[in-house]
C-alpha positions as a Python dict, from the first residue, in 0.01 Angstrom:
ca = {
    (1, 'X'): (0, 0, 0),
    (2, 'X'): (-156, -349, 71),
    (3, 'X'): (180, -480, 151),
    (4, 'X'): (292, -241, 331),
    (5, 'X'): (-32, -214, 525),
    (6, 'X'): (-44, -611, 548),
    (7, 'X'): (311, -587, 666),
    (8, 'X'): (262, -364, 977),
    (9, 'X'): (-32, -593, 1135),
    (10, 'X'): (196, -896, 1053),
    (11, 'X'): (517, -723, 1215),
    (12, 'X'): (295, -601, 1532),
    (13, 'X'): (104, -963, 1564),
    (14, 'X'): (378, -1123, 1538),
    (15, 'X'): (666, -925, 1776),
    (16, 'X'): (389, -866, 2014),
    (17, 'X'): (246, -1244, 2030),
    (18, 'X'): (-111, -1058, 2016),
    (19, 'X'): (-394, -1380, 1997),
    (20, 'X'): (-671, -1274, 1783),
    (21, 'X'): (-956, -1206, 1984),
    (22, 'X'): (-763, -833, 2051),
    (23, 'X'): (-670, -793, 1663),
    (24, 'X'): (-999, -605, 1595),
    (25, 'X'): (-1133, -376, 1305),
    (26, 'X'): (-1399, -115, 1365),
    (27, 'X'): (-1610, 62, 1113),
    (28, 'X'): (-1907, 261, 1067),
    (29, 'X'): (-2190, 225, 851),
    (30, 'X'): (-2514, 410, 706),
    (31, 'X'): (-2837, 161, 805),
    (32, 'X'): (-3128, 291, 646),
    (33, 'X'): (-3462, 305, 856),
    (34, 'X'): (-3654, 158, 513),
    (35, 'X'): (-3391, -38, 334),
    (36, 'X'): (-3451, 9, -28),
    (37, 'X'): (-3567, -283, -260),
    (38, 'X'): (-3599, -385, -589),
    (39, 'X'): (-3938, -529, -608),
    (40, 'X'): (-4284, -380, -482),
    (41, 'X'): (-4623, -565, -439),
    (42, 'X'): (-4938, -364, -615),
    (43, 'X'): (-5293, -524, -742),
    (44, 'X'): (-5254, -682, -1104),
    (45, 'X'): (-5310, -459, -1367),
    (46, 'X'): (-5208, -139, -1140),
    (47, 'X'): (-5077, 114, -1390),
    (48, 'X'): (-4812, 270, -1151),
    (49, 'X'): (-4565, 99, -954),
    (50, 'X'): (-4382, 271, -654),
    (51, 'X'): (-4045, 82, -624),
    (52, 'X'): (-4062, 59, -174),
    (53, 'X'): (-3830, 268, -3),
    (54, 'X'): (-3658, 447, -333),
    (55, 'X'): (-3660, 800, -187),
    (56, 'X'): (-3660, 729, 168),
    (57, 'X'): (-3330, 856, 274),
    (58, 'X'): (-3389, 876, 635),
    (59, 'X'): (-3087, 654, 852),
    (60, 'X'): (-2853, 548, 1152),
    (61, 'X'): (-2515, 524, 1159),
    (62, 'X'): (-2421, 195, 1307),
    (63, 'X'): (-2011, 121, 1417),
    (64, 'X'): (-1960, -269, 1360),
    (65, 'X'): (-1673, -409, 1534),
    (66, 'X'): (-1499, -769, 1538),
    (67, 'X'): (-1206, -969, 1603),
    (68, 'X'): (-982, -1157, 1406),
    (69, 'X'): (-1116, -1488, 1603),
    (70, 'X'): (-1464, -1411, 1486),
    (71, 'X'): (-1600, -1223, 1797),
    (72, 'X'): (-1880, -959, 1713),
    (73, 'X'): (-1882, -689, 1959),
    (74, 'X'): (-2179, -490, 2061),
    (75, 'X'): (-2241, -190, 1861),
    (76, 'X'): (-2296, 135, 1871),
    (77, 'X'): (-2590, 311, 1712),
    (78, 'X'): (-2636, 683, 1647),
    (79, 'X'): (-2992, 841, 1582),
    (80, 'X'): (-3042, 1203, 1421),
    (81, 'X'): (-3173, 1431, 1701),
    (82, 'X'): (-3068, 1680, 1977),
    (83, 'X'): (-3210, 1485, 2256),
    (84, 'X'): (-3210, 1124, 2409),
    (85, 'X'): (-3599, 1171, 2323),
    (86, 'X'): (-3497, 1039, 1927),
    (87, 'X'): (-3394, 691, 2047),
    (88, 'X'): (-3639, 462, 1987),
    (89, 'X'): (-3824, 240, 2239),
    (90, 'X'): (-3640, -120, 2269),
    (91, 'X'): (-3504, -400, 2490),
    (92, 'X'): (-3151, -288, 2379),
    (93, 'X'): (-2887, -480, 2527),
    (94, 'X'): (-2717, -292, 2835),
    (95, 'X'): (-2346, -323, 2675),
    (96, 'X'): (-2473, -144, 2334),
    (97, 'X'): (-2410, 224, 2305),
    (98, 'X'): (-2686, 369, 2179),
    (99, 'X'): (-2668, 747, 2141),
    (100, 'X'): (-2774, 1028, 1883),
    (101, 'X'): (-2638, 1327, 1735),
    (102, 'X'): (-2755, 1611, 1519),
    (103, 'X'): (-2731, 1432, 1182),
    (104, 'X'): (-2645, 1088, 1338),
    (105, 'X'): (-2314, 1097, 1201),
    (106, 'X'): (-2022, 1001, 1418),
    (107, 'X'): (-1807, 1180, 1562),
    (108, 'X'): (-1545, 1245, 1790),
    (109, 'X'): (-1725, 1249, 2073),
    (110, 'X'): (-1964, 958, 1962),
    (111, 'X'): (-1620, 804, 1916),
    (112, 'X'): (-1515, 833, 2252),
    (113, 'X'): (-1820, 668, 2432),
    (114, 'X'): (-1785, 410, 2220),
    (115, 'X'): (-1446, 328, 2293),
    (116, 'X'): (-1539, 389, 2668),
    (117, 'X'): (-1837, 190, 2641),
    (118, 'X'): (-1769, -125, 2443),
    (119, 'X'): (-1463, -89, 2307),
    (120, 'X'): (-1236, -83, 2623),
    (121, 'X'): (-1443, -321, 2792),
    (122, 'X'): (-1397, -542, 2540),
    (123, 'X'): (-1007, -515, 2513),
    (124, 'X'): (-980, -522, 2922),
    (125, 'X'): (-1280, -865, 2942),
    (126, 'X'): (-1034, -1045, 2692),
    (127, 'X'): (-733, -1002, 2861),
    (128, 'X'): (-906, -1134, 3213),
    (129, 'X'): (-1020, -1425, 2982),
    (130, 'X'): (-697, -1509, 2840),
    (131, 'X'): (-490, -1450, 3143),
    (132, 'X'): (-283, -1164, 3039),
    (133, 'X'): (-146, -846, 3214),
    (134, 'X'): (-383, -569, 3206),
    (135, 'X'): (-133, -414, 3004),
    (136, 'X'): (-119, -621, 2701),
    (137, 'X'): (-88, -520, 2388),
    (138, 'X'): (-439, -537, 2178),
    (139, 'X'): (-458, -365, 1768),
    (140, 'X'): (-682, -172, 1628),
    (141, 'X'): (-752, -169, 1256),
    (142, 'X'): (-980, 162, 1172),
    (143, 'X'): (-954, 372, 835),
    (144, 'X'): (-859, 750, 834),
    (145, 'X'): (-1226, 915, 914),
    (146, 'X'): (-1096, 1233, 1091),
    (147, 'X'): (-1335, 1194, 1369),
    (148, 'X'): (-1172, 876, 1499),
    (149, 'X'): (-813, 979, 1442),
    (150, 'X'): (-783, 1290, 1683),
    (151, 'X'): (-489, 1333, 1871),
    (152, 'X'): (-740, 1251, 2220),
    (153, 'X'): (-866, 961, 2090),
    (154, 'X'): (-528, 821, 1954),
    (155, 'X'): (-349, 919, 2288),
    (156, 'X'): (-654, 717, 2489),
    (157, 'X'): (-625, 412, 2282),
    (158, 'X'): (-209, 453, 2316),
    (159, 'X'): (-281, 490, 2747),
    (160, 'X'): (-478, 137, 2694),
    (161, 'X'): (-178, -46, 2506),
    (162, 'X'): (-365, -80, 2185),
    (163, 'X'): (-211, -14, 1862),
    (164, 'X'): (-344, 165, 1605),
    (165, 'X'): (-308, 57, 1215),
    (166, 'X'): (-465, 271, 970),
    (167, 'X'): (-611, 113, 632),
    (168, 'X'): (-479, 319, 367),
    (169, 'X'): (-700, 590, 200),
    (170, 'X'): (-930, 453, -88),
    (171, 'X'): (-808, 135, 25),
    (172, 'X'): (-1158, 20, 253),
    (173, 'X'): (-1332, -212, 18),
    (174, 'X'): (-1016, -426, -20),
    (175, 'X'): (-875, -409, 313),
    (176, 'X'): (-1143, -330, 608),
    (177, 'X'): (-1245, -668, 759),
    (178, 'X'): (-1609, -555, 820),
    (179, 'X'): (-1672, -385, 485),
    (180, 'X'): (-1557, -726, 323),
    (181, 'X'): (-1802, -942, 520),
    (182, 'X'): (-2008, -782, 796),
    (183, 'X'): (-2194, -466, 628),
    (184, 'X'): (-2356, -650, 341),
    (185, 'X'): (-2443, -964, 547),
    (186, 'X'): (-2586, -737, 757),
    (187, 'X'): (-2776, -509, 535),
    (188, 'X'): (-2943, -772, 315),
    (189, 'X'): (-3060, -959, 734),
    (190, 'X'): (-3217, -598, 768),
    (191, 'X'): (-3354, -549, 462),
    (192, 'X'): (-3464, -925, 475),
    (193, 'X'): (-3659, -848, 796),
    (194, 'X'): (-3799, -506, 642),
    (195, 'X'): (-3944, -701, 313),
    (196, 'X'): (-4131, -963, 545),
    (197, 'X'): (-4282, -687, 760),
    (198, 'X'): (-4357, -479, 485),
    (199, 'X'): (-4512, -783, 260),
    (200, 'X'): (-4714, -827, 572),
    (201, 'X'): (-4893, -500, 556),
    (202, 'X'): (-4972, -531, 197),
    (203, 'X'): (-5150, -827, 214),
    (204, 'X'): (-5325, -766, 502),
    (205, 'X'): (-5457, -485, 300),
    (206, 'X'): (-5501, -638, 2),
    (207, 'X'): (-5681, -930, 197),
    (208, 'X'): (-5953, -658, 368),
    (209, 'X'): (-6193, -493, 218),
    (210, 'X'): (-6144, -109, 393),
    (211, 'X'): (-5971, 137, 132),
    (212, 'X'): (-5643, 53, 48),
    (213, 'X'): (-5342, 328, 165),
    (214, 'X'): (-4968, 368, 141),
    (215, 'X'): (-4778, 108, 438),
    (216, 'X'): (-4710, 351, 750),
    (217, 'X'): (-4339, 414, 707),
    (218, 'X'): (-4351, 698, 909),
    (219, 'X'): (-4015, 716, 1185),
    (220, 'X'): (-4254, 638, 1512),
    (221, 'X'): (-4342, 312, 1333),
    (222, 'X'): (-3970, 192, 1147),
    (223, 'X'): (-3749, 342, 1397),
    (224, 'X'): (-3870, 86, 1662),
    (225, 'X'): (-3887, -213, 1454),
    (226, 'X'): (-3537, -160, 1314),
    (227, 'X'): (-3432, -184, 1648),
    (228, 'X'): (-3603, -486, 1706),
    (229, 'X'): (-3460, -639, 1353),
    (230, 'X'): (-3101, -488, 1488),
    (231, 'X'): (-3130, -684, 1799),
    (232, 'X'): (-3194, -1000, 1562),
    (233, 'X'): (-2904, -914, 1337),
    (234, 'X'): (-2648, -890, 1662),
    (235, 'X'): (-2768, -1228, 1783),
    (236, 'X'): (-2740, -1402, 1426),
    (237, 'X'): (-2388, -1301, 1398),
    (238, 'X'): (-2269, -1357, 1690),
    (239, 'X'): (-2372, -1698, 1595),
    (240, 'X'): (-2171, -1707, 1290),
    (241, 'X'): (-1804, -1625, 1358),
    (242, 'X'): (-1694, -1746, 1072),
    (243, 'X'): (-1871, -1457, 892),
    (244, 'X'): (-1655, -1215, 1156),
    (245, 'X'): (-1352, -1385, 1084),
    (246, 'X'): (-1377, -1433, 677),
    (247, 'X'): (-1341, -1056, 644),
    (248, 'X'): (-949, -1123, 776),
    (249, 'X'): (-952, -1411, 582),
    (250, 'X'): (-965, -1197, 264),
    (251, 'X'): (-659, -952, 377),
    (252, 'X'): (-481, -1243, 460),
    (253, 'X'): (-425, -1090, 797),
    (254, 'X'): (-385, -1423, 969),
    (255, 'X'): (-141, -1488, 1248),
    (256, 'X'): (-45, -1797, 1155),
    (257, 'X'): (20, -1706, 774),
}
């Protein structure tokens, strides 16, 4: 399956004379609102000790996108709610696509706007960049979610001149470029940024002398400052292309190989 699967970007690259900066992989991604740890901070001798964030269950679904040349596009992020009210209050960039849904999963019409919104914009700034007809081929690399392999969705990235290359089913952790090194980078920046906050408000507890009480996790605190740590974690990366590109690296999907 990895051959084979290796084979068909190879064959496509290579026929097509696609550069890398439109070789892309997209894939989503649970981002809890209080990433969970392994450590806690209590008073010595405290009997019990809460591990922070072990039952908090409560998340986004983020899609991650880059290009074989070590772009990072913007993402999308999906909150859990009915209305545009569940989006939290933040100086998101305006070429994000930040949207909910019921149980923030995505979806085929979360799907769509993001092609429409970064995705395609993307594809189409690239090809002004490099010079090429508004017609040249780009790939895709996705897995087989069901919401993102419709038969709209395939036909509108087929109208664009993009090819699509499926990784193969149970195949993700080997062969998805940004589950090999974009979602754990990315997860330990966030749940960096959540330990120093959260360290913060321990030990200006500890430090007072008012009665002490659980940190305020509640969603009208985290939700915000997530999106504050997210807009961090876009502008560290897209500092560090080599992080982008590495996950190619490692299906020795290279154009030159």
């Amino acid at each position: 399956l990895k051959q084979g699967f290796l084979l068909d970007i190879k064959n496509i690259v290579d026929f097509e004379e696609i550069p890398p900066e439109l070789v892309i992989n997209w894939d989503q991604t649970g981002i809890n609102y209080v990433p969970v740890g392994s450590w806690t901070m209590e008073k010595e001798g405290a009997r019990r000790v809460e591990l922070a964030g072990k039952d908090d269950k409560r998340q986004l679904t983020a899609v991650f996108a880059g290009s074989m040349s070590g772009d990072f596009l913007p993402p999308q992020l999906i909150y859990q709610g009915k209305t545009r009210r569940c989006i939290p209050q933040a100086d998101f960039p305006v070429d994000w696509d930040v949207t909910f849904s019921v149980n923030h999963w995505s979806n085929e019409g979360t799907m769509i706007d993001y092609i429409e919104n970064v995705f395609l914009p993307y594809v189409e700034g690239k090809r002004q960049e490099l010079q090429l007809a508004s017609c040249y081929p780009a790939v895709v690399i996705f897995d087989n979610f069901k919401a993102q392999c419709t038969t709209q969705i395939l036909q509108m990235l087929d109208d664009h001149h993009i090819y699509v290359i499926l990784i193969p089913p149970n195949c993700t952790d080997r062969l998805q470029p940004m589950d090999l090194s974009v979602n754990k980078p990315a997860k330990d920046f966030l749940r960096k940024e959540f330990q120093t906050w959260y360290s913060k408000q321990v030990c200006s507890q500890l430090q007072g002398k008012s009665e002490k009480s659980p940190v305020d996790t509640r969603a009208s605190v985290v939700k915000p400052l997530g999106a504050e740590w997210m807009i961090a974690l876009f502008n560290y990366l897209k500092g560090k292309p080599e992080i982008i590109s590495n996950g190619f690296k490692e299906i020795k999907a290279y154009l030159d190989s």
